[in-house]
MIZA-561393 format. One record per residue (C-alpha): chain; residue number from 1; x, y, z; residue in three letters. Coordinates in Angstrom, 1 decimal. Layout:
N
   chain   resi       xx       yy       zz   resn
       A    NUM        X        Y        Z    ALA
...
***
This chain:
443
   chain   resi       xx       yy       zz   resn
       A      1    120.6    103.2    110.3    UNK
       A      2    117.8    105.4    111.0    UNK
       A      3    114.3    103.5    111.8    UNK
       A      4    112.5    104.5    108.2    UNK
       A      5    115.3    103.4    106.9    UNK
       A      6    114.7     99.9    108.5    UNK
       A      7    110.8    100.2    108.0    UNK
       A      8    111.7    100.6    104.0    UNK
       A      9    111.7     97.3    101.9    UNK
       A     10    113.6     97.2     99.5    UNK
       A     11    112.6     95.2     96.3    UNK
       A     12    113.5     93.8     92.9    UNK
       A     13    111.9     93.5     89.8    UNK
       A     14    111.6     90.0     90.0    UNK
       A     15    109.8     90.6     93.7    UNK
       A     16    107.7     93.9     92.3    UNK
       A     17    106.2     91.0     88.9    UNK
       A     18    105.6     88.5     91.7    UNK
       A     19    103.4     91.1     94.2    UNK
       A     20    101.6     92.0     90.8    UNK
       A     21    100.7     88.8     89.8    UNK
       A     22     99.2     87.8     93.1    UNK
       A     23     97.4     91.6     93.6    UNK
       A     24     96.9     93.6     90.8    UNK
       A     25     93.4     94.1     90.9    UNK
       A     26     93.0     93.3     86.7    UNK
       A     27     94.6     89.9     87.2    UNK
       A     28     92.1     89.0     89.7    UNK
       A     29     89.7     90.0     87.5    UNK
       A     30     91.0     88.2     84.6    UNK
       A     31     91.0     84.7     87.0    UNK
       A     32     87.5     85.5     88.3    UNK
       A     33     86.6     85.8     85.0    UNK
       A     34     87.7     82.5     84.0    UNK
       A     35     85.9     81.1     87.0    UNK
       A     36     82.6     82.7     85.6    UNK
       A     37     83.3     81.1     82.0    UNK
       A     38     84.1     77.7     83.8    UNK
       A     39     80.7     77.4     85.7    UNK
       A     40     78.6     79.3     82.2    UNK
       A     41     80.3     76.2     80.2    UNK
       A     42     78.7     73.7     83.0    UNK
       A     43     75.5     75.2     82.5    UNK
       A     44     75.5     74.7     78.6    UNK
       A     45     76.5     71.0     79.4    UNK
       A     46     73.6     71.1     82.2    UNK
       A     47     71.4     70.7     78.6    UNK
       A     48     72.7     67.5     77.6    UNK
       A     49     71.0     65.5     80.6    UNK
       A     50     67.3     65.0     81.8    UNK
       A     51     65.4     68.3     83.0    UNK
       A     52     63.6     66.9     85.9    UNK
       A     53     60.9     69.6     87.3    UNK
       A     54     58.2     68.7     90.3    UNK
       A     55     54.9     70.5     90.2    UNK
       A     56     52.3     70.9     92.2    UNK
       A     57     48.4     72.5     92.1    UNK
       A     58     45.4     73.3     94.1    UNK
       A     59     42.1     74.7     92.3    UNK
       A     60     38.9     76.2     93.9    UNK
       A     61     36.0     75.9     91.8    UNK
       A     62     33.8     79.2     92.0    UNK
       A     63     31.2     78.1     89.3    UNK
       A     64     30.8     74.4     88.1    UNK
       A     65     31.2     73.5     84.6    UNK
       A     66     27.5     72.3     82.9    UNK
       A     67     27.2     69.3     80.9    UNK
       A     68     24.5     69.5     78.2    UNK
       A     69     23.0     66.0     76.0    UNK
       A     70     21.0     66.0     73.2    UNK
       A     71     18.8     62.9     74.2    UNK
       A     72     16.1     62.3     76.7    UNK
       A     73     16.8     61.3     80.4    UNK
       A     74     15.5     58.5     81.8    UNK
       A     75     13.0     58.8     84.8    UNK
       A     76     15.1     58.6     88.2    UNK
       A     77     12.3     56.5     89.6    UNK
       A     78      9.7     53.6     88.8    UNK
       A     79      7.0     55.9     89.1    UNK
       A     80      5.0     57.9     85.9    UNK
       A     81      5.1     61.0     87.8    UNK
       A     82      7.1     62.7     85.2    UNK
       A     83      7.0     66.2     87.3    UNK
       A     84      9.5     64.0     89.8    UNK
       A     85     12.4     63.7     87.5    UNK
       A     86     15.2     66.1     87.4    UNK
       A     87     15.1     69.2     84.9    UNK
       A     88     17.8     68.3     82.8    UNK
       A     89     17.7     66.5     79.0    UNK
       A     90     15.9     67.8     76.1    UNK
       A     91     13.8     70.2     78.5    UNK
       A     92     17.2     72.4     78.2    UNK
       A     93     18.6     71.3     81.6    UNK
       A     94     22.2     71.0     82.4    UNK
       A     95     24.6     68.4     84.6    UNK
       A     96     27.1     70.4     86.7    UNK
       A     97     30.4     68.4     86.7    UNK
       A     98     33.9     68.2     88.7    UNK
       A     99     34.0     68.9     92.1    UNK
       A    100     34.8     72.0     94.2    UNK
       A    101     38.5     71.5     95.0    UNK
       A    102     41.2     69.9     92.6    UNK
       A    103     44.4     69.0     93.9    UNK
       A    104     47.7     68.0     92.1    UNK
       A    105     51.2     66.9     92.3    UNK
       A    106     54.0     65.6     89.7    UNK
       A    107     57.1     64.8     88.3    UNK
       A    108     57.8     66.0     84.5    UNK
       A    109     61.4     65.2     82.7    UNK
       A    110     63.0     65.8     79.6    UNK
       A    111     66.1     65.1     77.7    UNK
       A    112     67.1     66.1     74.2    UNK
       A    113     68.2     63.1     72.0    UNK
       A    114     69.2     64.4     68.9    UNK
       A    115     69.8     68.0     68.6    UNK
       A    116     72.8     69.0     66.2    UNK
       A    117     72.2     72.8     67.2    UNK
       A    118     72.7     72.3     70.8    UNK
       A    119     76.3     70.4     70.3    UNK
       A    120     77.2     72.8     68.6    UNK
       A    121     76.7     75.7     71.2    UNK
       A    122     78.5     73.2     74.0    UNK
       A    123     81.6     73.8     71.4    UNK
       A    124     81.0     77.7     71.7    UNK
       A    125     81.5     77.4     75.1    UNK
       A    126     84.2     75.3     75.4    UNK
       A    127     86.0     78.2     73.3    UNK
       A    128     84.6     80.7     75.5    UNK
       A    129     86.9     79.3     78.5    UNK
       A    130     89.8     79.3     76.5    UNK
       A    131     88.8     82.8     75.8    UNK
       A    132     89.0     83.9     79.1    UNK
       A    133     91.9     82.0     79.8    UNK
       A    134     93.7     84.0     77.0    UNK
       A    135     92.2     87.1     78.3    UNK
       A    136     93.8     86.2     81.6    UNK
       A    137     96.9     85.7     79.7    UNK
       A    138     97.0     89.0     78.1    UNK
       A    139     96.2     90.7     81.7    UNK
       A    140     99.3     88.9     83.1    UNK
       A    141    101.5     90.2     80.5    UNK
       A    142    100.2     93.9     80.5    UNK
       A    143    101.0     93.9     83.9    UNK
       A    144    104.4     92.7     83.8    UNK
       A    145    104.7     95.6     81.2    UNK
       A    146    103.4     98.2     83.6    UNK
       A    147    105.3     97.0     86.4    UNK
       A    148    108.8     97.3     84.2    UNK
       A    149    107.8    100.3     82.6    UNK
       A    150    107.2    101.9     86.2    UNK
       A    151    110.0    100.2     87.8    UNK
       A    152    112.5    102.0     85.3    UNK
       A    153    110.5    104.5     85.4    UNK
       A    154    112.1    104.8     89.6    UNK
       A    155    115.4    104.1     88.5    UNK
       A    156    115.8    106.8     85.8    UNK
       A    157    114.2    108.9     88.2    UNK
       A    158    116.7    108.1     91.0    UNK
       A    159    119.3    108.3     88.4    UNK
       A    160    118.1    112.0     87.6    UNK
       A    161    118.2    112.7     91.4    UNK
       A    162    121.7    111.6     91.8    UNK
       A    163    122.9    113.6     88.8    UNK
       A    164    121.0    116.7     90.2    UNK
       A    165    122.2    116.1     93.5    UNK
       A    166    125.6    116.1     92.2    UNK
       A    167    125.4    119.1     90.7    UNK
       A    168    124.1    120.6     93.7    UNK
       A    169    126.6    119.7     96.0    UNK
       A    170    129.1    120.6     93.0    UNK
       A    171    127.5    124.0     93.4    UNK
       A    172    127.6    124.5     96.9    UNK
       A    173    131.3    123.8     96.8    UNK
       A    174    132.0    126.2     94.2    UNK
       A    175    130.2    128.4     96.4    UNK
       A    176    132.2    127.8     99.1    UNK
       A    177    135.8    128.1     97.0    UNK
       A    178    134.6    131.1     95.8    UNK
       A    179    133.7    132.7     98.8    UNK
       A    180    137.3    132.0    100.0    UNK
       A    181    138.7    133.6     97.1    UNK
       A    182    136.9    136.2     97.1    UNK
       A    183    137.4    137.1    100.7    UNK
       A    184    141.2    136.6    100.0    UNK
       A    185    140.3    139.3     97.3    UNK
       A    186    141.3    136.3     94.4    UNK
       A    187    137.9    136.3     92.9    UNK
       A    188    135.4    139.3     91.6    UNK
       A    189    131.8    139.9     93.2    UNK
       A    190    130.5    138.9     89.8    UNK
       A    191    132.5    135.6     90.2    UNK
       A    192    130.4    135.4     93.4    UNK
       A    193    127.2    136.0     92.5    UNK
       A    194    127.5    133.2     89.6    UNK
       A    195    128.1    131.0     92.4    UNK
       A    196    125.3    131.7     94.1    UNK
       A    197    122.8    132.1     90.9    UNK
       A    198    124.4    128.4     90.3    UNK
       A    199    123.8    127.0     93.7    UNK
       A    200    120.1    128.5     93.8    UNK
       A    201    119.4    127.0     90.2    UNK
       A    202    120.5    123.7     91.3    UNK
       A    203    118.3    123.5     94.6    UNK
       A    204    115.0    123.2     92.3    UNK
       A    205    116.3    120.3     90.1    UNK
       A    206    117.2    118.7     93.2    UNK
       A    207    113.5    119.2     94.8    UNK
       A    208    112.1    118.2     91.0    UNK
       A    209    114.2    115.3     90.9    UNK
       A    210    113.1    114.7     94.5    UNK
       A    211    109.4    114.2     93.9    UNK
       A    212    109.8    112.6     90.6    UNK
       A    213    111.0    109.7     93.2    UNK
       A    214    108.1    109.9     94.8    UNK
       A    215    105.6    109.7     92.0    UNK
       A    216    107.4    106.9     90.2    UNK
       A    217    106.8    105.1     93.6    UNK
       A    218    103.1    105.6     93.8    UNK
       A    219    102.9    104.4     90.2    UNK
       A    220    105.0    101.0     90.4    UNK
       A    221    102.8    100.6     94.0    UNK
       A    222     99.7    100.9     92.1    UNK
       A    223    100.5     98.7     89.0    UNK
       A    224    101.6     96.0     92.0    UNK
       A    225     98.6     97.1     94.2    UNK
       A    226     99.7     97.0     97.3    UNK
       A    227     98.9    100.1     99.8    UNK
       A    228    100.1    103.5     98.3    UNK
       A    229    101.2    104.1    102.1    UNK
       A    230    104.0    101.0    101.9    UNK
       A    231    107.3    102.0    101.8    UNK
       A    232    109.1    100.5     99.4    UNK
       A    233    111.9    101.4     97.6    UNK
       A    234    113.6     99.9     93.9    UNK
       A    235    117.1     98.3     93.9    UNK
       A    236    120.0     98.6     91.7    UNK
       A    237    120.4    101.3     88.8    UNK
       A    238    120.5    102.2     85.5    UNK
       A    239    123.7    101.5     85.1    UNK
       A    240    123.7     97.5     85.8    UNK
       A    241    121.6     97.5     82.7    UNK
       A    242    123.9     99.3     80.3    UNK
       A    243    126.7     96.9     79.9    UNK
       A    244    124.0     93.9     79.2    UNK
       A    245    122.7     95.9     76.5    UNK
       A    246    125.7     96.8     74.6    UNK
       A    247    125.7     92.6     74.1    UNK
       A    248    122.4     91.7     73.9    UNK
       A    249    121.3     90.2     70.6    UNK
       A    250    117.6     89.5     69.6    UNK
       A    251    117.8     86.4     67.4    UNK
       A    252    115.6     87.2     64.2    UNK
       A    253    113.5     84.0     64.9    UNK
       A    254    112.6     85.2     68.5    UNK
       A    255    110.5     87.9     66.9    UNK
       A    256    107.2     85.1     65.8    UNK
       A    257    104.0     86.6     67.1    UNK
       A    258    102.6     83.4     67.6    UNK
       A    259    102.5     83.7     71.3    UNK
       A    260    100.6     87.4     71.0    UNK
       A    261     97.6     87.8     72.6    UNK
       A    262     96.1     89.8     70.1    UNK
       A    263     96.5     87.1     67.5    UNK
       A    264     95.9     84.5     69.9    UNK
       A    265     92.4     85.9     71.0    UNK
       A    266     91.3     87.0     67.2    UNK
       A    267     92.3     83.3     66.3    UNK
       A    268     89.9     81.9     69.3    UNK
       A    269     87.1     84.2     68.3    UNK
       A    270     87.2     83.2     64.8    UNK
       A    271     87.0     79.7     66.2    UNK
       A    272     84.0     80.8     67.7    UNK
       A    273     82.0     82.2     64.4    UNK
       A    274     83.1     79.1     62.6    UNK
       A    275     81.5     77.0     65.5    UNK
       A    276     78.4     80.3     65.2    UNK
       A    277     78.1     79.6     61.2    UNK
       A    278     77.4     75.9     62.0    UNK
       A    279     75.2     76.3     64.5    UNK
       A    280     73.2     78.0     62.4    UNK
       A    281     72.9     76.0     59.8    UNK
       A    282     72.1     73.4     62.1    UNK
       A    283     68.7     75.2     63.4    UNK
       A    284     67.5     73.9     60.1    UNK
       A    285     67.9     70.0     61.0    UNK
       A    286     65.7     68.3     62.9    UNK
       A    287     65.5     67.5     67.0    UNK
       A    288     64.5     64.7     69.3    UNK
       A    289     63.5     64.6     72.2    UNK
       A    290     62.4     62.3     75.4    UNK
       A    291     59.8     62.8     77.5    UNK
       A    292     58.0     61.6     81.0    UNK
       A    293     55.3     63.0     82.8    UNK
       A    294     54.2     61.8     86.0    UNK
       A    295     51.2     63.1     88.2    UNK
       A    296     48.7     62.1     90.8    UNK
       A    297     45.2     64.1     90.9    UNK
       A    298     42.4     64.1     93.6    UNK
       A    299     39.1     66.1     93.5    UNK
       A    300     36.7     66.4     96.1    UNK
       A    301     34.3     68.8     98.0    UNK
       A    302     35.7     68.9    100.9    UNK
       A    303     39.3     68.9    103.1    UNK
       A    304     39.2     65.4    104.5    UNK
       A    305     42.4     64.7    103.4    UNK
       A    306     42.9     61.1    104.7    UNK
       A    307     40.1     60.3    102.9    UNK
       A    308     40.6     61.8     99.4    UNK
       A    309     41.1     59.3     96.6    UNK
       A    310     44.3     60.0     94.3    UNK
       A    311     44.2     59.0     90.6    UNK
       A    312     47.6     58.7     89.1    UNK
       A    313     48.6     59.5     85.4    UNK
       A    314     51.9     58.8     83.6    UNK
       A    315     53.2     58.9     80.4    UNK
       A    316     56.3     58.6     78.1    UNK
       A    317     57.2     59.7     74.4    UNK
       A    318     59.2     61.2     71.9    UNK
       A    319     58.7     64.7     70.1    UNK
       A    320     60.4     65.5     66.9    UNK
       A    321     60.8     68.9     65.9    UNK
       A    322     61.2     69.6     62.1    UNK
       A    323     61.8     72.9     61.1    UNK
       A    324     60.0     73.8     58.1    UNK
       A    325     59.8     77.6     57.4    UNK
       A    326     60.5     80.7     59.7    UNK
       A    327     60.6     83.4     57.4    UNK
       A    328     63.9     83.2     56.5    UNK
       A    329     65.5     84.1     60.0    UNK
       A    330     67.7     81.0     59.5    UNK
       A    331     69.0     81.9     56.5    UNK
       A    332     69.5     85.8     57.2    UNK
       A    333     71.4     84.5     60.8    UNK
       A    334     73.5     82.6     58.9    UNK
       A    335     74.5     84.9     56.3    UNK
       A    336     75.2     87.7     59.7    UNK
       A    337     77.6     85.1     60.9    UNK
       A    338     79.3     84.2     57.8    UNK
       A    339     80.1     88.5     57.4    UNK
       A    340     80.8     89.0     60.9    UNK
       A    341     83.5     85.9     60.4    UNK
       A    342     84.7     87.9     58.0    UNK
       A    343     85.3     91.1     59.2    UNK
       A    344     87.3     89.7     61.9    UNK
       A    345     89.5     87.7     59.0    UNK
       A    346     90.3     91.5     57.8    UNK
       A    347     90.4     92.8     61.4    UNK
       A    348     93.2     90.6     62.4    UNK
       A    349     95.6     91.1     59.2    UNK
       A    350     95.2     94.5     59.9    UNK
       A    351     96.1     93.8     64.3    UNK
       A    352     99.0     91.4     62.3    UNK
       A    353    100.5     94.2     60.0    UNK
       A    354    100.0     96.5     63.1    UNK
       A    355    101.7     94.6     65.5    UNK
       A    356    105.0     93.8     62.7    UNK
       A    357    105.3     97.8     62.8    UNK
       A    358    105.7     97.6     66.5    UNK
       A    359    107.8     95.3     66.6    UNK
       A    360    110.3     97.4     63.8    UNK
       A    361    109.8    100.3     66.0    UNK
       A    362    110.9     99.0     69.6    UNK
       A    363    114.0     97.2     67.7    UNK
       A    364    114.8    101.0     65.9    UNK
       A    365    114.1    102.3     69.3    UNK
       A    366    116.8     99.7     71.3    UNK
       A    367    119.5    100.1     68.3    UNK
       A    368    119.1    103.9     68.5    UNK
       A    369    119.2    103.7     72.3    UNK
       A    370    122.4    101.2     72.4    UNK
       A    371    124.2    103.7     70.2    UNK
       A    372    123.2    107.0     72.0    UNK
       A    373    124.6    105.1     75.6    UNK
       A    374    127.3    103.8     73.9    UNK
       A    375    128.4    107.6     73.0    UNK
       A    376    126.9    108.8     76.2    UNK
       A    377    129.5    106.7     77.8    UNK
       A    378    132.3    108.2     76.1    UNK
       A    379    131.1    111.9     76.5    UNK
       A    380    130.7    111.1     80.5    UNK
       A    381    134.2    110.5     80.4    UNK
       A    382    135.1    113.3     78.5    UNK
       A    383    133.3    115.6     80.4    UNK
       A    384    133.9    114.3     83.6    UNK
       A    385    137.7    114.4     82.9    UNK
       A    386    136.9    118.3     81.6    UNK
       A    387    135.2    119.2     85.0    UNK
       A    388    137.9    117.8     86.9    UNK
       A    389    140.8    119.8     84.9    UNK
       A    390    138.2    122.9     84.6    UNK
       A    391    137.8    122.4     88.6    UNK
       A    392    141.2    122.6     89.6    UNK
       A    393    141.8    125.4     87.2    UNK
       A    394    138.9    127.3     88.3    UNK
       A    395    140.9    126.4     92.0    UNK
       A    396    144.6    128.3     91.1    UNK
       A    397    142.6    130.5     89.2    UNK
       A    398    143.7    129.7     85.7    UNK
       A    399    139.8    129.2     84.6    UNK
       A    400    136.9    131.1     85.3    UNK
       A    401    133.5    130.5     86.7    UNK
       A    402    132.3    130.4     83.5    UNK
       A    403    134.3    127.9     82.4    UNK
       A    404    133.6    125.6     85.6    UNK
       A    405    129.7    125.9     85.1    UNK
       A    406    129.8    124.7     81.4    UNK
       A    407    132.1    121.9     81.9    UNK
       A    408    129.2    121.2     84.9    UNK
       A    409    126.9    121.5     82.6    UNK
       A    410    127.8    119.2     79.4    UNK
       A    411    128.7    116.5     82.3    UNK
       A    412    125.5    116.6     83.7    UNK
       A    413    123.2    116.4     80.0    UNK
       A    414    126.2    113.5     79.3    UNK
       A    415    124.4    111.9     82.4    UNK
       A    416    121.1    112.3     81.9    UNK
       A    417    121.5    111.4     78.3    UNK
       A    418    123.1    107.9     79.1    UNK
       A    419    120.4    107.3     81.9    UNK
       A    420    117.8    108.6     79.1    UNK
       A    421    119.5    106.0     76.8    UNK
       A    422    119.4    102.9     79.0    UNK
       A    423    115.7    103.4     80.1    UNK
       A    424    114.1    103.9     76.5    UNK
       A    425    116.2    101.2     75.7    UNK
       A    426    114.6     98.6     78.8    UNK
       A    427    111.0    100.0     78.4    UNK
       A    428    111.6     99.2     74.4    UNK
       A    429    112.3     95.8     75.2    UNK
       A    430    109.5     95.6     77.4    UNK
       A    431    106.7     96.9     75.0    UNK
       A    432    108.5     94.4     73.2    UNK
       A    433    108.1     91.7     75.5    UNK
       A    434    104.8     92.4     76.2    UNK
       A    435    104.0     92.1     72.3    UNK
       A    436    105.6     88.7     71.2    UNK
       A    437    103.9     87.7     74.2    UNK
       A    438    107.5     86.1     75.8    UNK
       A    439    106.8     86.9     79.4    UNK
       A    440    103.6     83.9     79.1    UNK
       A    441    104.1     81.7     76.5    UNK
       A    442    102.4     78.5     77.9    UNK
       A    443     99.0     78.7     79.9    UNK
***
């Protein structure tokens, strides 16, 4: 065994799903995204406890605040020296009050005690999870689609090698028999140059088929996203999927699209405008609320702080919030959310009727395709049994060239015809799959 032969791993579909599960880039985005939902819901339920909120200040007084009073002020002194007291009172004079620096600190806290509006919203988000978690579903299942799509996608492309690759060395050794005969002066020089026109038509299908290989692999590797440099390679064929499908039977009640994700996501969101509908209609009711307010102030005129003198202030209470008019905003977002439930009524009966049509064509699709292998498989054996008789003619030289390259011919489209017929009929039952939702149908 030769050492890239050793360095290749070989995989099934079972082992290509897995891979994809754990690194396709879409599914980790899909999980991230349920994360993000997850902490978004424990913000919304973040509202339903106290808001606690510290504070704190510090005020520099540029130009005092004067105090006028409409009534005389008393002399300062004992004295009737009148021209001693202070120009302030009815003479127009002013008191300048406060001090030059204010300082503060405190505590605030809040906590909503009735608020129909705001439980509502907590059940928006709840559905919002679920949301993402069906999202997450839906990535899961695409990508098992992808992955068996590509994965048949190698085999019928190894298949098509094979076939070309038989014909090729089929070729080469009617090349080579005709040579011989024509050097024993058994066959004409047109004889031999159909054998070589043959042999040089088969050498591009082989290169084709070739590279079709390759590409297949670089497509299942990046629906699995692992390195495009890996080398990996598919096992089994075709084939050990034909017989299975000759006795598979779907059972009629198999085919409920209650596991789709399509459904199962328009379902959620009209969960979510039901939930949107109430909520506003709520914004109408009214709200209360708790309050508390602590704080301690000082003011002085200078930055002794040891000696400042702190005055503390608290207080407690309870605010109701009555919504009386807002200009009809309510009432229009309301009527928005009743429309927009709606439209996504009529949206998914039109994603249901959709999705039934699918679901006739991939079963038309897998009858037609069972029926075209099973009269592949017959015309295989037919021509193959024709080539061989048509070879060994061609070999005492009771048939022509001619004859040798058509019976080559109709064996190899009976081939590719049964390979064609196998794969539409797997990647059928895939899209099928992938719509009834059977690949996840518990989350």
């Amino acid at each position: 065994m030769s050492l890239s032969a050793q360095q290749t791993k070989l995989i099934t579909l079972d082992d290509a799903i897995r891979i994809a599960l754990s690194e396709n880039v879409s599914v980790k985005v899909a999980d991230m995204e349920i994360e993000r939902t997850g902490y978004a819901r424990k913000g919304t339920y973040s509202s339903l406890f106290p808001q606690l909120d510290g504070n704190a200040a510090y005020q520099r007084t540029i130009k005092k605040q004067v105090m006028y009073m409409d009534f005389d002020m008393p002399s300062m002194g004992g004295g009737s020296d009148s021209s001693e007291a202070p120009a302030m009172g009815s003479s127009g004079g002013g008191i300048e009050v406060g001090r030059w620096n204010t300082w503060s600190a405190g505590l605030s806290a809040s906590m909503p005690l009735v608020n129909a509006q705001l439980w509502e919203s907590l059940k928006i988000s709840d559905k919002d999870v679920e949301l993402a978690v069906e999202k997450a579903r839906s990535s899961r299942l695409e990508t098992v689609n992808q992955v068996k799509q590509a994965y048949f996608g190698c085999l019928l492309s190894k298949e098509a090698f094979e076939v070309y690759k038989s014909v090729y060395e089929n070729a080469l050794a009617n090349l080579e028999q005709t040579q011989r005969k024509y050097n024993a002066q058994k066959a004409s020089e047109l004889d031999l140059a159909r054998a070589k026109t043959s042999l040089a038509n088969a050498i591009p299908n082989v290169y084709d088929a070739e590279n079709a290989i390759i590409l297949s692999l670089w497509q299942l590797k990046a629906v699995m996203g692992v390195d495009l440099s890996e080398d990996i390679d598919v096992v089994g064929t075709l084939s050990d999927y034909g017989s299975a499908m000759l006795t598979e039977d779907i059972p009629a009640d198999s085919l409920s699209l209650a596991d789709n994700t399509s459904l199962r996501q328009l379902s959620l969101q009209a969960e979510q405008l039901a939930l949107n509908v109430k909520a506003q209609q709520y914004a109408a009711l009214p709200s209360l609320a708790l309050s508390f307010s602590y704080s301690i102030n000082a003011m002085t005129n200078d930055f002794k702080f040891s000696e400042y003198n702190w005055s503390p202030y608290s207080a407690v209470g309870l605010s109701l919030q009555i919504p009386i008019f807002a200009g009809g905003k309510r009432h229009a977002a309301t009527k928005q959310a009743r429309i927009q439930a709606q439209e996504l009524s009529l949206q998914r009966q039109d994603t249901e009727r959709q999705l039934q049509i699918a679901i006739r064509q991939y079963l038309n699709t897998m009858d037609t395709a069972t029926k075209s292998y099973a009269s592949a498989q017959s015309a295989v054996e037919s021509a193959t049994k024709a080539y061989d008789i048509a070879s060994k003619s061609y070999n005492v030289g009771k048939n022509t060239l001619t004859d040798l390259n058509d019976a080559q011919l109709a064996l190899t489209q009976a081939r590719l015809t049964a390979s064609q017929a196998v794969y539409n009929y797997l990647t059928a039952k895939a899209n099928l799959e992938n719509t009834l939702g059977a690949d996840f149908t518990v989350e």
